[in-house]
C-alpha positions as CSV (number, residue, x, y, z in Angstrom):
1,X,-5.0,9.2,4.1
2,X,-5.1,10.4,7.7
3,X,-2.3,11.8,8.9
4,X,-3.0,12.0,12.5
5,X,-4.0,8.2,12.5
6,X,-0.4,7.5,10.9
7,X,1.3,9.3,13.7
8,X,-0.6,6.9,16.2
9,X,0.2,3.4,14.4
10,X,3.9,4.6,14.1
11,X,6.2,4.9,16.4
12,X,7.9,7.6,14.5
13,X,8.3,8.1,10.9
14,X,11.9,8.1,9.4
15,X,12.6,10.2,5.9
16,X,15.0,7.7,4.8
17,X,12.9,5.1,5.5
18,X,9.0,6.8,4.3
19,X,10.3,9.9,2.4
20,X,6.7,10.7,0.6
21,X,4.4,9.6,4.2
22,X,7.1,12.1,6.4
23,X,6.5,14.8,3.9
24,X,3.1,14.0,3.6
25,X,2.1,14.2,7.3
26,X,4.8,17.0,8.1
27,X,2.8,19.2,5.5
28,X,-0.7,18.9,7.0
29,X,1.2,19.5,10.5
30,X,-0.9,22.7,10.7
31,X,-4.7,21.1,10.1
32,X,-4.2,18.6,13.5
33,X,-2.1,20.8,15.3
34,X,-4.2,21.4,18.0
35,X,-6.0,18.7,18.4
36,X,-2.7,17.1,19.4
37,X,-1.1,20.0,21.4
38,X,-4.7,21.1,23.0
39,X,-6.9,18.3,23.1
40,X,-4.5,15.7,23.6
41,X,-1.7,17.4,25.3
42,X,0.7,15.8,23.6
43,X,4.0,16.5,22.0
44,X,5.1,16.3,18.1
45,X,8.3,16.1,17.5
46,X,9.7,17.0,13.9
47,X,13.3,17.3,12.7
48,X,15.2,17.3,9.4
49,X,15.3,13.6,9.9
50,X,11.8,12.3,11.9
51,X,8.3,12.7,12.8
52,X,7.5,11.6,16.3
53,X,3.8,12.1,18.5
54,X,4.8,11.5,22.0
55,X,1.8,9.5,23.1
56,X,1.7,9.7,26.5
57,X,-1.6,7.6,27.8
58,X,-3.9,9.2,31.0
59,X,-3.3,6.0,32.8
60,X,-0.7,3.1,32.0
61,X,-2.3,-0.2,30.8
62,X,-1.1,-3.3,30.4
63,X,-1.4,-3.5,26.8
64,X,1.0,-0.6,27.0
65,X,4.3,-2.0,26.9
66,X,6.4,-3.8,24.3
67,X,4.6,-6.4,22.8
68,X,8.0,-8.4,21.6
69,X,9.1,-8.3,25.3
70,X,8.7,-11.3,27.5
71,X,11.1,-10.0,30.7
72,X,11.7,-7.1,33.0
73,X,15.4,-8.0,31.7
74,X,14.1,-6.7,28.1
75,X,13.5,-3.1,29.2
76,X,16.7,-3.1,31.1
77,X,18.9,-4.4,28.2
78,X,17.3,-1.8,26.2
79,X,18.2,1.0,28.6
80,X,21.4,-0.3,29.0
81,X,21.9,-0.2,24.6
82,X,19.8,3.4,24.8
83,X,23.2,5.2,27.4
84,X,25.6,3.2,24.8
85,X,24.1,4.8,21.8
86,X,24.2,8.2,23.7
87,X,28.1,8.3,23.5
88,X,28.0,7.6,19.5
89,X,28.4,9.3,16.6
90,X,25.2,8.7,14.0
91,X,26.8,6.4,11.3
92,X,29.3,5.7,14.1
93,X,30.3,2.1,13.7
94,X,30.7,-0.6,16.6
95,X,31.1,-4.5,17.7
96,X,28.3,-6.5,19.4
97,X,31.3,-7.6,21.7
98,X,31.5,-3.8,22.8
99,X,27.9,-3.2,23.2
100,X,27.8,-6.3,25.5
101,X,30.4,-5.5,27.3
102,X,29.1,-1.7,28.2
103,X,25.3,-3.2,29.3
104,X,26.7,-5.6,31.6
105,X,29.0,-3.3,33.3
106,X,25.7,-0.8,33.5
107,X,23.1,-3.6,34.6
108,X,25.6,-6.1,37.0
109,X,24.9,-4.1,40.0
110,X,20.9,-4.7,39.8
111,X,21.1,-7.9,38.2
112,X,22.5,-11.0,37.3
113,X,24.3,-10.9,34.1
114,X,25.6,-14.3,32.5
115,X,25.8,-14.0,28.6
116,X,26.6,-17.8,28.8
117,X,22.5,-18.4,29.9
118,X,20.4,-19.1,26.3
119,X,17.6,-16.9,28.0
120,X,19.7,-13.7,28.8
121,X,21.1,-13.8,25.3
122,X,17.7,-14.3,23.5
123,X,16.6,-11.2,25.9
124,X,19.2,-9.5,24.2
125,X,18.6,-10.5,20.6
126,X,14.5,-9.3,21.3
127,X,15.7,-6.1,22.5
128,X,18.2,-5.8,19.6
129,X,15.6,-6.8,16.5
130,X,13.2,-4.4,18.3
131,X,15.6,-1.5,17.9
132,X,16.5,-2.5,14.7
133,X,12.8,-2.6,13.3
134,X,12.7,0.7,14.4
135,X,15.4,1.6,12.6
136,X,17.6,3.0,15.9
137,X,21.2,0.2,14.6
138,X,21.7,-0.7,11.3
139,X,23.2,-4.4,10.9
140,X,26.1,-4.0,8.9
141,X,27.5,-7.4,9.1
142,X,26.4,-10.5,10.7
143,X,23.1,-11.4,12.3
144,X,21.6,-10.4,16.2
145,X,19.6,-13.5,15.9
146,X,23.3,-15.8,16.0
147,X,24.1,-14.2,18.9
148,X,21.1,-15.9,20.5
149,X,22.2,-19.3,19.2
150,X,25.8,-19.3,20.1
151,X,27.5,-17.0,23.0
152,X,30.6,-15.2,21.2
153,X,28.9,-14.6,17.9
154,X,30.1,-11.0,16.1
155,X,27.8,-8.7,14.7
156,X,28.9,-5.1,13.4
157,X,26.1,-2.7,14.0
158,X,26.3,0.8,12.7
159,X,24.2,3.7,15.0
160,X,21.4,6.0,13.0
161,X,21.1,8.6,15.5
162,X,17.5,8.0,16.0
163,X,17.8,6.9,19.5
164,X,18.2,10.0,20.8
165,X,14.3,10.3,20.1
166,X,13.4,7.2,21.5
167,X,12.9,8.1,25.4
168,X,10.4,10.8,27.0
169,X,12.0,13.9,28.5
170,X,11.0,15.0,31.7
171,X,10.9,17.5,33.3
172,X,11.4,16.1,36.5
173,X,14.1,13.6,38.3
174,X,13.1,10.6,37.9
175,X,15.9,8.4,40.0
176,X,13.7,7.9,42.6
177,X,10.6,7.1,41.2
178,X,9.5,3.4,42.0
179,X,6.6,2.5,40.0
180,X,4.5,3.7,37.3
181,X,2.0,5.5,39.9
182,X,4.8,7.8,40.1
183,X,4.7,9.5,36.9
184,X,1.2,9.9,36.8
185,X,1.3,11.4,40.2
186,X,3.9,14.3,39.4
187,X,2.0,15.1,36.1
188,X,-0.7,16.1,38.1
189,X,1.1,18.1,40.5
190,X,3.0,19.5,37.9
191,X,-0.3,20.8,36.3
192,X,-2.0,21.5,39.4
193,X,-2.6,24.7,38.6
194,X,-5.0,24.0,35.5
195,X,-7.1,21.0,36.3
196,X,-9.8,21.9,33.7
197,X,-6.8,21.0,31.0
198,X,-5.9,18.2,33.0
199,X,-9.0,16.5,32.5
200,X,-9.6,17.7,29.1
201,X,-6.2,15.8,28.0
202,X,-7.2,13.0,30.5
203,X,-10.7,12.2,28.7
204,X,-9.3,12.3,25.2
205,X,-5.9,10.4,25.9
206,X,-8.3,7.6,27.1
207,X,-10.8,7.7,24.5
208,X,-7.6,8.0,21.8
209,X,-5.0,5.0,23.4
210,X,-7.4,3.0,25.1
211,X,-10.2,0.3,24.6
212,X,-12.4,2.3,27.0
213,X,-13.2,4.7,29.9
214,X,-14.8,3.9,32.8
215,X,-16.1,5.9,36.0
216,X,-17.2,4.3,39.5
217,X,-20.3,6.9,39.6
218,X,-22.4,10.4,37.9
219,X,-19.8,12.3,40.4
220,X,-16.8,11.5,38.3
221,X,-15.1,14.1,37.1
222,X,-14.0,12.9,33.6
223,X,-17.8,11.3,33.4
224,X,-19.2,14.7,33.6
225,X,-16.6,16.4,31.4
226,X,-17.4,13.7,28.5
227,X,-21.3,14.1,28.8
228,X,-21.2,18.1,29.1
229,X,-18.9,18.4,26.4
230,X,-20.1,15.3,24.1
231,X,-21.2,17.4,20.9
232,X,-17.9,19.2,21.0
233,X,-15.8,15.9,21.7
234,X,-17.9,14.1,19.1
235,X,-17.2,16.7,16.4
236,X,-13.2,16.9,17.3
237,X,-12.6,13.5,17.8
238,X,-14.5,12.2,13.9
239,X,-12.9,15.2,12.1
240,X,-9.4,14.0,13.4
241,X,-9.4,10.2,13.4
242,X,-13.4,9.2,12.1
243,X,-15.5,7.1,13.8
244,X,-17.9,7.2,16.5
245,X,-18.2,8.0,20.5
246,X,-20.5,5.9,22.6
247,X,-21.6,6.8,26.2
248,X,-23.0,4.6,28.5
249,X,-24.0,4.3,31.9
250,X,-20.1,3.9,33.2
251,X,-18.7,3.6,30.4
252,X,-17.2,5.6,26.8
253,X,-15.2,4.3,24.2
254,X,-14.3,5.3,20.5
255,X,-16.0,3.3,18.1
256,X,-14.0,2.6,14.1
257,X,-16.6,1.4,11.4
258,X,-15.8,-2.1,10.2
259,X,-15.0,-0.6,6.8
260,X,-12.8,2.1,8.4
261,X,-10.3,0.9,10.9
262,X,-6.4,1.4,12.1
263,X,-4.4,0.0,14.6
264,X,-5.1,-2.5,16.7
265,X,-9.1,-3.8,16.4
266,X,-11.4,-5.8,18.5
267,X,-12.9,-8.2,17.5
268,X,-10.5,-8.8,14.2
269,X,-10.0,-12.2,11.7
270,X,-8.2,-14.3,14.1
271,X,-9.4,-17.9,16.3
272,X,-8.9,-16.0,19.7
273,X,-11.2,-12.8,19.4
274,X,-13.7,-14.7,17.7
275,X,-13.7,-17.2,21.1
276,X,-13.8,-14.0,23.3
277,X,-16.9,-12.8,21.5
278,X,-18.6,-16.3,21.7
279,X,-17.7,-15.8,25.5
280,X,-19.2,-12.7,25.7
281,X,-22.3,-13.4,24.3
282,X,-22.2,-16.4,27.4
283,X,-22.3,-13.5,29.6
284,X,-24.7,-11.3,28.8
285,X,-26.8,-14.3,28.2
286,X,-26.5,-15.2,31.8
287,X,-26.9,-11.6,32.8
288,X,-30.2,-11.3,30.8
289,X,-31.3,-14.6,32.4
290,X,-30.8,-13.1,36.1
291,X,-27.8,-15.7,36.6
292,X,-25.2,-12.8,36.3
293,X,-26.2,-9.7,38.5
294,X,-24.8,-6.7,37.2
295,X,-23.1,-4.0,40.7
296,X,-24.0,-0.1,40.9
297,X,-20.8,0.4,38.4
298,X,-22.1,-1.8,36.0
299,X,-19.8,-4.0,36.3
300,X,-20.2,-8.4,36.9
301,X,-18.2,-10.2,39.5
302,X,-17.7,-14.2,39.3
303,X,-15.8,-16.6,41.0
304,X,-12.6,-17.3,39.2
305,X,-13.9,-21.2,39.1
306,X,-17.0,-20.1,37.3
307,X,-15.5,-17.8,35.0
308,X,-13.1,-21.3,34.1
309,X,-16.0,-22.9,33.5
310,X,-17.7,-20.4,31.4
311,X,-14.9,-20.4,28.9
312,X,-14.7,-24.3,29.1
313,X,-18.0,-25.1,28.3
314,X,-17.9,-22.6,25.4
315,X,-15.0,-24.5,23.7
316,X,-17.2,-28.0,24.5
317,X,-20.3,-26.1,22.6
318,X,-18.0,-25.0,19.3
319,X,-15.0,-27.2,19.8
320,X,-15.5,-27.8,16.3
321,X,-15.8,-24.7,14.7
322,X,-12.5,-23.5,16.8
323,X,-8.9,-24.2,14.7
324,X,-6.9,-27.4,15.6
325,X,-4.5,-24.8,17.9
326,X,-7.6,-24.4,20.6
327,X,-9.3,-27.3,19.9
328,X,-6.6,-29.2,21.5
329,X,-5.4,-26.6,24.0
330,X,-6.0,-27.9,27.2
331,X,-8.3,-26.1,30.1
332,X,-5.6,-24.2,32.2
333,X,-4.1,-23.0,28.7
334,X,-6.9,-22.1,27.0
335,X,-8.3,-20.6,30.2
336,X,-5.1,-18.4,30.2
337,X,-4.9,-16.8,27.2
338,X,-8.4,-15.6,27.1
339,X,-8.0,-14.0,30.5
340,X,-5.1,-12.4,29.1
341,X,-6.6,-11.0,26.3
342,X,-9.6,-9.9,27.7
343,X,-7.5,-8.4,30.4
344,X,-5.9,-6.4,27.6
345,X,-9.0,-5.0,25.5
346,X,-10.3,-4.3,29.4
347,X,-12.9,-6.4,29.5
348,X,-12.2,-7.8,32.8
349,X,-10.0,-7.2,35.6
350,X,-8.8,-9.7,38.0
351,X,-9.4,-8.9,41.4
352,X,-8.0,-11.8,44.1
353,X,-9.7,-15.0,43.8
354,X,-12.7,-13.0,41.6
355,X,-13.2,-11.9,38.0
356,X,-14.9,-8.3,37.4
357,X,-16.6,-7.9,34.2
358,X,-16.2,-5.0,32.9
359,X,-18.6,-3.2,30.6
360,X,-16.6,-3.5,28.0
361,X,-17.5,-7.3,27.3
362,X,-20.6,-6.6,26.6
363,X,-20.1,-3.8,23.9
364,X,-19.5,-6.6,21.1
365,X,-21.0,-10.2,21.2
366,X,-20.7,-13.0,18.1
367,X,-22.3,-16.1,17.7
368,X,-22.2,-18.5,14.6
369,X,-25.3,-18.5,12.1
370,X,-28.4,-20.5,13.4
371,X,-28.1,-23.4,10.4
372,X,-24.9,-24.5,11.7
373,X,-24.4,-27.5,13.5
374,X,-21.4,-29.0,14.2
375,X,-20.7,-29.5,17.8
376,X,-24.0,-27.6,18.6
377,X,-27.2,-30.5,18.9
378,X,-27.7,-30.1,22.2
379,X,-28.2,-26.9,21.8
C-alpha cells in the first residue's frame, strides 16, 4: 500500500469511517513528510478524528472542480450549507426545512432563489449527496433525493463536525477576490521572497495533480528547473508515488505503469478514451504526413471545422467497433464530448474559432489490431 497515493485519491480519510487506512497512513506520516511539506508545499492535516492533504494545484484546471456539479448555483448552495454547519454542534441535529431556509436567506441577495423550480432543488440535492458521501451530514431520517422530487419534503440531517475541514484557510482576505487568477496571484506575492521554493512546489504540484506541464520555450523557468534537477525529481517523485517522468521538448508529465496505477487514468476501459486515442493516432498521422504542421511550442493548430471533421470521419472508419451509445450519437454530440474530454486530460485547448493541439495528444495513440475488419475495407 502507498500511503501518500491514498491521501491524493481521498479527499480526507475519516477514523470512523476507515479506522485501519487512518492509522495506517497516520503512522508512516514521518517516511512522506517532506515530500509533502517540501517538495509539494502542501499542508497535512491530522486530528483525533481525520487525515486531510490539502492539495492545492500550481494552476487551476478545469478538471479541477466537482465532478457531480453541473451549476455555479452548486458551489454557492454548498457555501451557503458550509456557514450553516459552522453554527452547529457535531452530532447536532436539524430539519432540511431549516437548512433551506438559512441558504436562501445567505444566497437571495446574489441570486435568484425559488425552491418551487425542479432545477434549483436538484442543485440542492447534488450539493447535499456530495456532502453526505463525504461524510460532512449524516441522514438520520428521510431521503435528500425526495426533496428533489417534491418541494416540501422533510429530511432530518444530523452534523459530523467534519465540515469545519472542508475549506482552505487563508491567509489573506479574500472578499474581494474575483476570479481564480486571484489566488494564484497573492500566493506568489505572498512568497515573493523565496522564488526558488516557489518553483520547486510549482513543478511538482503540476507533475503530481495534473495530466502534464508545458513551457512556451528553453527560457522557461519551471522548464529549466525540471531538466537541471531531473535525476533528483526522478528519484523523489518514484520513491513517493512510483512511476516514471518523461521530458520532452515542451512538455513533462508523470507516467503510471499499466500494472501500477491510482486515480484517475488515461486512456482507461471505457468507449470514450478509447475514441480519443483512435483520434489521436488521426493526428499524428496527419502530422507525420506533413498535413498537420507542428508551431515552435510544439503544439498543432486546426480549424475548429477540421478538427469536426477529424473526429467524424473517425467514427465513420470504426462506427462499428464503437458501443451502440456513440454509434448513434449524432455529429454536434459526439463532437462535444470529445472536445470536452480532451480539454480535460489537456490535450487541446480551445482558442476562438481554432483548436490547439497540445503535446499531450500525442503521448498515447491506439488503434484496433490489423485482422479486424468491420467498418474498416476501405481502409
Amino acid at each position: 500500500m502507498n500511503e501518500t497515493r491514498t491521501l491524493l485519491e481521498k479527499y480526507w480519510i475519516c477514523k470512523d469511517q476507515e479506522k485501519e487506512l487512518y492509522y495506517k497512513v497516520k503512522s508512516d506520516i514521518p517516511a512522506f513528510q517532506r515530500f509533502i511539506r517540501e517538495l509539494l508545499g502542501w499542508k497535512l492535516i491530522h486530528t483525533e478524528k481525520l487525515l486531510k492533504l490539502e492539495k492545492i494545484p500550481a494552476h487551476a484546471e478545469g478538471f479541477m472542480g466537482i465532478q457531480n456539479f453541473l451549476d455555479i448555483r452548486d458551489y454557492c448552495i454548498l457555501c451557503g450549507v458550509l456557514m450553516y454547519l459552522e453554527d452547529k454542534e457535531e452530532q447536532e441535529q436539524f430539519l432540511l426545512s431549516e437548512l433551506i431556509d438559512f441558504v436562501e436567506t445567505q444566497l437571495k441577495a446574489y441570486m435568484e432563489m425559488d425552491w418551487t423550480s425542479f432545477s434549483q432543488r436538484k442543485s440542492l440535492v447534488r450539493v447535499l449527496q456530495y456532502m453526505e458521501n463525504l461524510q460532512m451530514l449524516r441522514v438520520y431520517e428521510g431521503s435528500s433525493e425526495a426533496f428533489g422530487q417534491e418541494e416540501g419534503q422533510e429530511v432530518l440531517y444530523e452534523n459530523t463536525g467534519y465540515s469545519k475541514y472542508f475549506a482552505t484557510s487563508f491567509s489573506v482576505d479574500i472578499a474581494s477576490y474575483t476570479s481564480w487568477r486571484d489566488f494564484e496571484r497573492v500566493q506568489l506575492e505572498e512568497l515573493s521572497g523565496d522564488r526558488g521554493h516557489i518553483r520547486i512546489n510549482r513543478v511538482y504540484r503540476q507533475l503530481v495533480a495534473a495530466p502534464a506541464l508545458y513551457w512556451e520555450n528553453n527560457e522557461d523557468a519551471d522548464s529549466l528547473y525540471l531538466k537541471n534537477q531531473r535525476q533528483w525529481i526522478t528519484k523523489y517523485m518514484e520513491e513517493n508515488l512510483g512511476g516514471r517522468l518523461d521530458i520532452n521538448k515542451n512538455m513533462a508529465c508523470w507516467m503510471l505503469e499499466e500494472d501500477d496505477c491510482y486515480g484517475r487514468v488515461h486512456p482507461r476501459d471505457a468507449m470514450l478514451p478509447e475514441i480519443v486515442l483512435l483520434i489521436c493516432t488521426e493526428i499524428r498521422k496527419k502530422q507525420e504526413e506533413h498535413e498537420l504542421i507542428k508551431a515552435d511550442n510544439e503544439c498543432i493548430y486546426m480549424a475548429s471545422e477540421e478538427f469536426e471533421k477529424l473526429i467524424w470521419k473517425c467514427r465513420e472508419v470504426w462506427n462499428e467497433a464503437w458501443s451502440k451509445e456513440y454509434r448513434e450519437m449524432n455529429q454536434d454530440r459526439l463532437v462535444s464530448v470529445v472536445l470536452v474530454y480532451m480539454q480535460l486530460w489537456m490535450m487541446i485547448r480551445k482558442e476562438e474559432n481554432k483548436i490547439c493541439i497540445l503535446p499531450g495528444a500525442g503521448k498515447v495513440t491506439g488503434y484496433y489490431p490489423a485482422d479486424y475488419t468491420g467498418g474498416a475495407e476501405d481502409e
